[in-house]
PDB file of N, CA, C and O in Angstrom:
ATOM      1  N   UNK A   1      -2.553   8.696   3.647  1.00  0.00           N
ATOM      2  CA  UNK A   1      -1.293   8.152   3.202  1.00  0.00           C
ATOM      3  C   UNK A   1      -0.982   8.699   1.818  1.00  0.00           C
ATOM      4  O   UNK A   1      -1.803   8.505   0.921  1.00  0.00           O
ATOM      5  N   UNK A   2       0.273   9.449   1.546  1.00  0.00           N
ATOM      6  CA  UNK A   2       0.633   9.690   0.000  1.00  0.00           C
ATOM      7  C   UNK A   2       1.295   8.351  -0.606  1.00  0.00           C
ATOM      8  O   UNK A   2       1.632   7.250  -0.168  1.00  0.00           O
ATOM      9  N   UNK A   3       1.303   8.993  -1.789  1.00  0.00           N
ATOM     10  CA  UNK A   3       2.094   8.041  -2.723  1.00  0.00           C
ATOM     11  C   UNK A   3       3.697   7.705  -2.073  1.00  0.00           C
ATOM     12  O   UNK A   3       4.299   8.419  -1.270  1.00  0.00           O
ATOM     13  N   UNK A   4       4.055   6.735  -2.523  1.00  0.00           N
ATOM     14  CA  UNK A   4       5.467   5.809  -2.064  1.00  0.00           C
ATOM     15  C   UNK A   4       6.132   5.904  -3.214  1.00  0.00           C
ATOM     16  O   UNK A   4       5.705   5.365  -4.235  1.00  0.00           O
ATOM     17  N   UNK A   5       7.159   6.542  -3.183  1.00  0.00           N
ATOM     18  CA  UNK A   5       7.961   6.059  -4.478  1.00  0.00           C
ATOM     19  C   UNK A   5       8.836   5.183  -4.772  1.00  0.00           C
ATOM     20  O   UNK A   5       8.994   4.759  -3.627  1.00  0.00           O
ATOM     21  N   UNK A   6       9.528   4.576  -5.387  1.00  0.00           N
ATOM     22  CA  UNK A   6      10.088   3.034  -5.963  1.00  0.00           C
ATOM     23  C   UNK A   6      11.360   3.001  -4.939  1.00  0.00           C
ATOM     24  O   UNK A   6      11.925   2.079  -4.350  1.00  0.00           O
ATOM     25  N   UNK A   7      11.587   4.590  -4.993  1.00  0.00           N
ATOM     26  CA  UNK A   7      12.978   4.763  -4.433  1.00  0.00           C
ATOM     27  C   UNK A   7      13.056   4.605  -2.621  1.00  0.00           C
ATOM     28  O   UNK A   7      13.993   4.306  -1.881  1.00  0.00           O
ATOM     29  N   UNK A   8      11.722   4.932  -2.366  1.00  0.00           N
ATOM     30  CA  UNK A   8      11.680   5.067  -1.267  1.00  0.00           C
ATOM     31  C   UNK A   8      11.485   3.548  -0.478  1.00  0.00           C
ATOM     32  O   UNK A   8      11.632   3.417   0.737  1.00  0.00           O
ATOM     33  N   UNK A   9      11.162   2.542  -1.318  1.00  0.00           N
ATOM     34  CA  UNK A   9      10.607   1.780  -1.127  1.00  0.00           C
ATOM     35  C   UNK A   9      12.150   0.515  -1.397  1.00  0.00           C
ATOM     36  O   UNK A   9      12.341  -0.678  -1.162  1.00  0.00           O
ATOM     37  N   UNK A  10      12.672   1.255  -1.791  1.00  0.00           N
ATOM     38  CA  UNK A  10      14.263   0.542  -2.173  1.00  0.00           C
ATOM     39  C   UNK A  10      14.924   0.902  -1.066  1.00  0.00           C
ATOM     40  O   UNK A  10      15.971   0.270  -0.926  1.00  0.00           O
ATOM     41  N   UNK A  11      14.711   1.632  -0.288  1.00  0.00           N
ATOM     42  CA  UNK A  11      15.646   1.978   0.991  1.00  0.00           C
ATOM     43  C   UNK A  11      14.943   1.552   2.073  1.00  0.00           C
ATOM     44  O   UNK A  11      15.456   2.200   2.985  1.00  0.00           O
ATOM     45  N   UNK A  12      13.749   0.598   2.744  1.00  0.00           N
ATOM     46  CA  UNK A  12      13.338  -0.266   3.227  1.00  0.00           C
ATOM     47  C   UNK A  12      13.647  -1.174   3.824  1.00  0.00           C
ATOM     48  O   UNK A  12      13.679  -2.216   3.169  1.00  0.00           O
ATOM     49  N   UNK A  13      13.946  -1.252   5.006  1.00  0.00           N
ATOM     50  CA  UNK A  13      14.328  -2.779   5.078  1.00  0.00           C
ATOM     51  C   UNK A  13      12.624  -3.724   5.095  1.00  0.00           C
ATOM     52  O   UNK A  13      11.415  -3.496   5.063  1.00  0.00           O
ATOM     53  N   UNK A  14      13.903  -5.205   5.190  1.00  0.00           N
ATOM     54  CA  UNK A  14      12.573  -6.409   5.017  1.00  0.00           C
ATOM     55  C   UNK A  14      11.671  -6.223   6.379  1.00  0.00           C
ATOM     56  O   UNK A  14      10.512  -6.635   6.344  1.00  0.00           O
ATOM     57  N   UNK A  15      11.958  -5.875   7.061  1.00  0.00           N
ATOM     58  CA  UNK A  15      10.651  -5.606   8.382  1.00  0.00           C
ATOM     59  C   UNK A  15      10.167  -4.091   8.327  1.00  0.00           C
ATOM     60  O   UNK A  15       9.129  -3.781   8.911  1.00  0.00           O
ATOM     61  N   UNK A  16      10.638  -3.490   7.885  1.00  0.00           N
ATOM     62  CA  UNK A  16      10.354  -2.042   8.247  1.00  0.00           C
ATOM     63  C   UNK A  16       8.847  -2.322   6.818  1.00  0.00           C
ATOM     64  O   UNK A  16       7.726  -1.820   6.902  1.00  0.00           O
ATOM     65  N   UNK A  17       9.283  -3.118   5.813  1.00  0.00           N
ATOM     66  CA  UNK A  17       8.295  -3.084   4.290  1.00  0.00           C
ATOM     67  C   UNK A  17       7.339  -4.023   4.706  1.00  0.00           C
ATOM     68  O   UNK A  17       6.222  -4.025   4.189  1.00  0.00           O
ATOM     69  N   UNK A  18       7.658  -4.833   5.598  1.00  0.00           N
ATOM     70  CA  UNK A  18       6.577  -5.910   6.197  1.00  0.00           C
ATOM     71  C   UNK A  18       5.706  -4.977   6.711  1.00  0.00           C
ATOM     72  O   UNK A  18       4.867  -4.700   5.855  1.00  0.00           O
ATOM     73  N   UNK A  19       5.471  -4.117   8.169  1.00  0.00           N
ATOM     74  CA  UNK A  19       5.175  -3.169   8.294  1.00  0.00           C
ATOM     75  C   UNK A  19       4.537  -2.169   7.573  1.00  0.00           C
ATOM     76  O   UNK A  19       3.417  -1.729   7.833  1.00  0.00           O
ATOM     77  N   UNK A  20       5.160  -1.861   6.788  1.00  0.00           N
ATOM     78  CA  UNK A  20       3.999  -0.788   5.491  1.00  0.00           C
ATOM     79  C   UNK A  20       3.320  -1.491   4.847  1.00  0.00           C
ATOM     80  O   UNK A  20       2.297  -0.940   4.438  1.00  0.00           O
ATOM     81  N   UNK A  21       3.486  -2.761   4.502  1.00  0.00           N
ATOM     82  CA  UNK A  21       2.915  -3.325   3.802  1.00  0.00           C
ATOM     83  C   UNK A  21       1.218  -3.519   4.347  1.00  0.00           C
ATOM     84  O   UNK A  21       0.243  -2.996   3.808  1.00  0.00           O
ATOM     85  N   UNK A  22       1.206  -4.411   5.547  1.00  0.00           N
ATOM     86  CA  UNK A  22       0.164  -4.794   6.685  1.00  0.00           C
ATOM     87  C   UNK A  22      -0.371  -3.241   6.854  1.00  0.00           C
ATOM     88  O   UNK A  22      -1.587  -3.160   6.678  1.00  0.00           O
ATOM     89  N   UNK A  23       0.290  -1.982   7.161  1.00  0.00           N
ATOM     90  CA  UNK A  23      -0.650  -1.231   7.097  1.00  0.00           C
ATOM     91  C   UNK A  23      -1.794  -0.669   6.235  1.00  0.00           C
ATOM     92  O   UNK A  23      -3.003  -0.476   6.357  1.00  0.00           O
ATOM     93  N   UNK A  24      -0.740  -0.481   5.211  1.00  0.00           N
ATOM     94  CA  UNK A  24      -0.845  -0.148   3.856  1.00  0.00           C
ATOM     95  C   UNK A  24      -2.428  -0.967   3.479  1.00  0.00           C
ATOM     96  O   UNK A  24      -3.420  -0.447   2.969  1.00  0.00           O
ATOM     97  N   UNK A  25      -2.221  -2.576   3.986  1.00  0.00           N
ATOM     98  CA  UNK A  25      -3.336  -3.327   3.083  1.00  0.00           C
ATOM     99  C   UNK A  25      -4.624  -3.421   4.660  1.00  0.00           C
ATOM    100  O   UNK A  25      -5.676  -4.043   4.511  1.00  0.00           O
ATOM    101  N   UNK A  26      -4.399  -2.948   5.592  1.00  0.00           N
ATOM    102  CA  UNK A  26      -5.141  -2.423   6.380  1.00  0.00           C
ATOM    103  C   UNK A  26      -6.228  -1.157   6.200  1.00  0.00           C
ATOM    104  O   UNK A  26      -7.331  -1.069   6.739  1.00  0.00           O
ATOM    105  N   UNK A  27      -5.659  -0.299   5.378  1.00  0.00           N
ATOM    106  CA  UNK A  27      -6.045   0.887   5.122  1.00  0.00           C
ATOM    107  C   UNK A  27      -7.106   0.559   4.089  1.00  0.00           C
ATOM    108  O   UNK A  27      -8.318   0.774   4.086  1.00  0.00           O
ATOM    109  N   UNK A  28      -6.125  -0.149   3.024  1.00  0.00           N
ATOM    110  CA  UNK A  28      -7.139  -0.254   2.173  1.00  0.00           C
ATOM    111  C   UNK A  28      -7.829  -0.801   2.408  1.00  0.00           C
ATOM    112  O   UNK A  28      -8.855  -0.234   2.034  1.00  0.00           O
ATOM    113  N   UNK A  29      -8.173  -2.150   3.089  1.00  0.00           N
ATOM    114  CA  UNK A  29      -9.631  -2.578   3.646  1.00  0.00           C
ATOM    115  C   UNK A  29     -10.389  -1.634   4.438  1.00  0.00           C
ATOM    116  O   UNK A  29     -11.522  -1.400   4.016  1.00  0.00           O
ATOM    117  N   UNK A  30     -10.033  -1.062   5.451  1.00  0.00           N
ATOM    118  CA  UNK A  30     -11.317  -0.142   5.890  1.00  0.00           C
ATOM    119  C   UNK A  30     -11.508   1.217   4.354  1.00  0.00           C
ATOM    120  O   UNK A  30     -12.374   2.075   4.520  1.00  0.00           O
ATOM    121  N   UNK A  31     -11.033   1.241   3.600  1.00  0.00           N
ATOM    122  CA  UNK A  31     -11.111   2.190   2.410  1.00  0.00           C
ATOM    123  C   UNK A  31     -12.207   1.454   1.579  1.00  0.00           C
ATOM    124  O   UNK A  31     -13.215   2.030   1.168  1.00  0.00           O
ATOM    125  N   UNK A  32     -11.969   0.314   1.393  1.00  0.00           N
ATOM    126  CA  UNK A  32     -13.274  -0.663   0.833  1.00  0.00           C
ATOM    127  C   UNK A  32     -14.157  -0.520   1.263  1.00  0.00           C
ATOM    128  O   UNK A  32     -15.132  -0.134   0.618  1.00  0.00           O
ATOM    129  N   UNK A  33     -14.196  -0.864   3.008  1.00  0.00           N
ATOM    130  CA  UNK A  33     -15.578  -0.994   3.243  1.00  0.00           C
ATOM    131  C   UNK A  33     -16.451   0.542   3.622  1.00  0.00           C
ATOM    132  O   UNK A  33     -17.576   0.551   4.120  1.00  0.00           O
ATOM    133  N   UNK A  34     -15.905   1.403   3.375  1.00  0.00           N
ATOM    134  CA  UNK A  34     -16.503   2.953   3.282  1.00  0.00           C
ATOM    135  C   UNK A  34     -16.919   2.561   1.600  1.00  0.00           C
ATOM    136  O   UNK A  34     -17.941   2.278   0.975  1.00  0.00           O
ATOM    137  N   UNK A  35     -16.141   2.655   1.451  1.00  0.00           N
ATOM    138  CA  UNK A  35     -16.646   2.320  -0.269  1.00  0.00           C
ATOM    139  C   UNK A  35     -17.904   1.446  -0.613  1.00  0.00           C
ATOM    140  O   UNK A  35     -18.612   1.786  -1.561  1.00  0.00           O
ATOM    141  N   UNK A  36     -18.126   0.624  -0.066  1.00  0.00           N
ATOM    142  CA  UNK A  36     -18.872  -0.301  -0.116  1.00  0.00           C
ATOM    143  C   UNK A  36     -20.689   0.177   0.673  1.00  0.00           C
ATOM    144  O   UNK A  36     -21.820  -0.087   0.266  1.00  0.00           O
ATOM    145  N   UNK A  37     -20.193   0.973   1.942  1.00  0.00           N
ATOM    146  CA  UNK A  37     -21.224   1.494   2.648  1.00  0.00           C
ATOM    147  C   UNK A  37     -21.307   2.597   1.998  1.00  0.00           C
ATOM    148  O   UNK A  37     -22.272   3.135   2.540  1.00  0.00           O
ATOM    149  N   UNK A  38     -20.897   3.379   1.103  1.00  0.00           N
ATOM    150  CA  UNK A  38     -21.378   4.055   0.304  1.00  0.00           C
ATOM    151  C   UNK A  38     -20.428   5.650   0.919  1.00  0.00           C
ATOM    152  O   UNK A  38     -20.363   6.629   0.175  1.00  0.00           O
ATOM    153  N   UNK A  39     -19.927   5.655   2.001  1.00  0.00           N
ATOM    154  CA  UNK A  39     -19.876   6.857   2.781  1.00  0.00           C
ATOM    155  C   UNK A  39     -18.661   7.702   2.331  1.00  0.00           C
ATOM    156  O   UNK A  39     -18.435   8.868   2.655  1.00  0.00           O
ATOM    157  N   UNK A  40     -17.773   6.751   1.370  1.00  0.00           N
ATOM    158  CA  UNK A  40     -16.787   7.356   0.798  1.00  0.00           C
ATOM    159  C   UNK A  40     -16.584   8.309  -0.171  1.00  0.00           C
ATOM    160  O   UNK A  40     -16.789   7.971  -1.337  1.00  0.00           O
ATOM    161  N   UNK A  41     -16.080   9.881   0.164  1.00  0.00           N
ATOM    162  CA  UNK A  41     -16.899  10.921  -1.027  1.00  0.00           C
ATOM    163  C   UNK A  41     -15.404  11.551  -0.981  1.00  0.00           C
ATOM    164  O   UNK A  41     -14.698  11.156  -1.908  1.00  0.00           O
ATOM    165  N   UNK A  42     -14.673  12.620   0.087  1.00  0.00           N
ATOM    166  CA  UNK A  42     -13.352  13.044  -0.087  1.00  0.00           C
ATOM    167  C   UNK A  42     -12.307  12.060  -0.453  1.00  0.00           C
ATOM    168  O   UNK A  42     -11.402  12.557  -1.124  1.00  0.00           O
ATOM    169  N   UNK A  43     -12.191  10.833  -0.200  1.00  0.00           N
ATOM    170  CA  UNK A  43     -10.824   9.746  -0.382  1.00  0.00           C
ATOM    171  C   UNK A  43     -11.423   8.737  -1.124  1.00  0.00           C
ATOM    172  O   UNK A  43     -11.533   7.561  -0.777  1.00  0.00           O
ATOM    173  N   UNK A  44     -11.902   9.367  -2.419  1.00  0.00           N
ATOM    174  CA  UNK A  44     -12.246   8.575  -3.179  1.00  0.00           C
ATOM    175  C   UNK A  44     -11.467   7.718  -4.607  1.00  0.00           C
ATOM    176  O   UNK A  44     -11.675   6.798  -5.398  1.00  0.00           O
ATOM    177  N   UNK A  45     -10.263   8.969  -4.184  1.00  0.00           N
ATOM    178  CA  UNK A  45      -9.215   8.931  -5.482  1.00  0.00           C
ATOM    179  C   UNK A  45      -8.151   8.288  -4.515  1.00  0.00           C
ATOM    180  O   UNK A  45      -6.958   8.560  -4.647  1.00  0.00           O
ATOM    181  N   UNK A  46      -8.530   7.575  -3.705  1.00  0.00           N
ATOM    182  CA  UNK A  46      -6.938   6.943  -2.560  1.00  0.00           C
ATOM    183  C   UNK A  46      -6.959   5.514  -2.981  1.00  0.00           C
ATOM    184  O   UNK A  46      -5.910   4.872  -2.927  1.00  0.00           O
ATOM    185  N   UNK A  47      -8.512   4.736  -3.563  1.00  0.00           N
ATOM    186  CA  UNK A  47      -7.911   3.544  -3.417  1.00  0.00           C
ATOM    187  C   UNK A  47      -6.981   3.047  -4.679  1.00  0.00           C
ATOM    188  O   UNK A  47      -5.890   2.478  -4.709  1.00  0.00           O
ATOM    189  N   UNK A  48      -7.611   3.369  -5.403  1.00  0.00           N
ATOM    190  CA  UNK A  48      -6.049   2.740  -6.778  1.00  0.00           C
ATOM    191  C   UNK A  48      -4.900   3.656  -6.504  1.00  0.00           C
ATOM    192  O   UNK A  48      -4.036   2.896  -6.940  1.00  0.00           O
ATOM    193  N   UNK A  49      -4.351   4.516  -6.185  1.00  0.00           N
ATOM    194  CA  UNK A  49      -3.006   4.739  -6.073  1.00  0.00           C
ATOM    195  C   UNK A  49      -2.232   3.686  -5.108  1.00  0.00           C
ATOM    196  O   UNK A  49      -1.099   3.241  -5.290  1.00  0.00           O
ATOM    197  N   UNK A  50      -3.258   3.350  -3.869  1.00  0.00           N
ATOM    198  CA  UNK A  50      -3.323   2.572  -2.576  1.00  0.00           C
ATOM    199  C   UNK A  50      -2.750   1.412  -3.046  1.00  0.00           C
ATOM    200  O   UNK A  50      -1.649   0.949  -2.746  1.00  0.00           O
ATOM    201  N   UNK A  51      -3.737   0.890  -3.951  1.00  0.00           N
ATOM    202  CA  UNK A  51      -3.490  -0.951  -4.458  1.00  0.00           C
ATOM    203  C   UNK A  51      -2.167  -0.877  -4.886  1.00  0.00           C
ATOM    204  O   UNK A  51      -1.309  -1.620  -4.410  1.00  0.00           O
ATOM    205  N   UNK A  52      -1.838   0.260  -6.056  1.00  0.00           N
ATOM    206  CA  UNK A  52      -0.944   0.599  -6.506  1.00  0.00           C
ATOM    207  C   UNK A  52       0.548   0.505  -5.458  1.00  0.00           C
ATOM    208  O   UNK A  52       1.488  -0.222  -5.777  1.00  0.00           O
ATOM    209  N   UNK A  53       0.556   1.253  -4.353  1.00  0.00           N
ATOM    210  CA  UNK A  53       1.884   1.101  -3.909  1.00  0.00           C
ATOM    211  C   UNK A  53       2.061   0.197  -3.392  1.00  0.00           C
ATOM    212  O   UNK A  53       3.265  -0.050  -3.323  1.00  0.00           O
ATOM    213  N   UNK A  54       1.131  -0.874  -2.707  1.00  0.00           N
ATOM    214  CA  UNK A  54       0.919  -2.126  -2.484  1.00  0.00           C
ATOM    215  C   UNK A  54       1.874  -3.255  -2.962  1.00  0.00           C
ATOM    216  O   UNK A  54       2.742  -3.988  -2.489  1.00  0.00           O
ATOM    217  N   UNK A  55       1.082  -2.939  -4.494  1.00  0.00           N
ATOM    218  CA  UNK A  55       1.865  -3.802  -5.546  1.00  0.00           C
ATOM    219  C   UNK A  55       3.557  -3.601  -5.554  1.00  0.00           C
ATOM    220  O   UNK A  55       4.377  -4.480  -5.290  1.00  0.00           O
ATOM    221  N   UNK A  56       3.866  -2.067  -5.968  1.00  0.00           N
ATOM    222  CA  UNK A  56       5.196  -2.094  -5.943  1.00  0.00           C
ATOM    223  C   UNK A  56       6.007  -2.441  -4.783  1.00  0.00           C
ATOM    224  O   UNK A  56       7.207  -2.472  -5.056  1.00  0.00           O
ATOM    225  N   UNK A  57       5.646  -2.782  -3.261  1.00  0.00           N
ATOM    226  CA  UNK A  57       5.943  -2.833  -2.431  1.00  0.00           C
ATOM    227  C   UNK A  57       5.928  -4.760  -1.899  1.00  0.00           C
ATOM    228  O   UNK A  57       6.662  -5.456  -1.196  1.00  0.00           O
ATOM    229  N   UNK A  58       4.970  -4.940  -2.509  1.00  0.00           N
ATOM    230  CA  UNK A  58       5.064  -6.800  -3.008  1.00  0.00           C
ATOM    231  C   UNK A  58       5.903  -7.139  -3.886  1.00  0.00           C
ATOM    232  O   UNK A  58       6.197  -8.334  -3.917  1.00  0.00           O
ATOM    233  N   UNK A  59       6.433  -6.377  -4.693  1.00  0.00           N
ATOM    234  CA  UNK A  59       7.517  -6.726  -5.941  1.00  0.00           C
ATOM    235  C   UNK A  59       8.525  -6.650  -5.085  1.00  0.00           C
ATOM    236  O   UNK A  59       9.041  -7.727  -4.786  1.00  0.00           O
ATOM    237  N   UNK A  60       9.031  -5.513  -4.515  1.00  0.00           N
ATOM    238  CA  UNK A  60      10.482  -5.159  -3.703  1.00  0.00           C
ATOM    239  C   UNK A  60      10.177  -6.267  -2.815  1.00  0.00           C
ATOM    240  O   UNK A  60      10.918  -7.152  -3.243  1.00  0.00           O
ATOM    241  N   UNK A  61       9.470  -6.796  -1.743  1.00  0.00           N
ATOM    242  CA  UNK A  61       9.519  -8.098  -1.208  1.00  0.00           C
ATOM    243  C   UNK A  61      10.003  -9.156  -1.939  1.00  0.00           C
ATOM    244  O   UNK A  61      11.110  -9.549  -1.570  1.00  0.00           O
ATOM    245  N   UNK A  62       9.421  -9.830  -3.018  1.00  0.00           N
ATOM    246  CA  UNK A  62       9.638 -10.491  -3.575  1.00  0.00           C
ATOM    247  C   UNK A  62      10.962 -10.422  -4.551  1.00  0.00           C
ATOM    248  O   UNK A  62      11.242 -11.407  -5.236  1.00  0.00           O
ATOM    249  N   UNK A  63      11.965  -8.938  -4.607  1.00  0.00           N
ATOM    250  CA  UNK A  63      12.815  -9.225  -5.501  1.00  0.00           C
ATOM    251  C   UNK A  63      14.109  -9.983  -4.060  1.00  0.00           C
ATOM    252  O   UNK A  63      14.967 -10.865  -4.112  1.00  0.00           O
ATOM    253  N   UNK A  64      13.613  -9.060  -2.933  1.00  0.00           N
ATOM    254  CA  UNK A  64      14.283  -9.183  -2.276  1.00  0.00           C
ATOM    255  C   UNK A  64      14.460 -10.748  -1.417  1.00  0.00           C
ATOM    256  O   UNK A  64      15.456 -11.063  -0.765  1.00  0.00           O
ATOM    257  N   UNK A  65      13.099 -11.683  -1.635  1.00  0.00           N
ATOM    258  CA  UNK A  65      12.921 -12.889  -1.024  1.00  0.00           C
ATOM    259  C   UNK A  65      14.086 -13.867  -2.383  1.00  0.00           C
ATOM    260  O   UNK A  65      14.789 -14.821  -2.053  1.00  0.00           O
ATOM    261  N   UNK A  66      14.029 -13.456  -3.468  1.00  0.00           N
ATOM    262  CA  UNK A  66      14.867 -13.892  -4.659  1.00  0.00           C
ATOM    263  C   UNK A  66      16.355 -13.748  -4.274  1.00  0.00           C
ATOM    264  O   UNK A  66      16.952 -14.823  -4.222  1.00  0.00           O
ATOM    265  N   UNK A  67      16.897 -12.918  -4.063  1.00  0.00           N
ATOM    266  CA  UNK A  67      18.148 -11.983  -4.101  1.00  0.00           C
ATOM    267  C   UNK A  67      18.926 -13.048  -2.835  1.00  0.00           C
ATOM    268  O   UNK A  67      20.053 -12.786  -2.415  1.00  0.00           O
TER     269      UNK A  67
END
């Protein structure tokens, strides 16, 4: 998965971001638990960008649960 940008993430709808979202925090759990079993060596630089678009992608939910 690459990076998400703010913009991209602004043209979203509320199910389509529900959707990335659940994957998104799917990924990163099996990304943990490689991490954790130790086996994680090429996608080692994925999980903080990961958490990262996460977050911005919980904000756009939430500006949008406001709005």
């Amino acid at each position: 998965m690459s990076r998400i940008s703010m913009k991209t993430i602004r043209e979203l709808s509320a199910e389509d971001l529900d959707d990335k979202i659940r994957s998104s925090q799917s990924e990163l759990s099996k990304l943990r638990v490689d991490l954790a079993k130790g086996t994680l060596r090429k996608e080692s630089g994925k999980v903080k960008p990961l958490r990262r678009d996460i977050a911005r992608m919980l904000t756009r939910q939430t500006e949008l649960r406001r709005a």
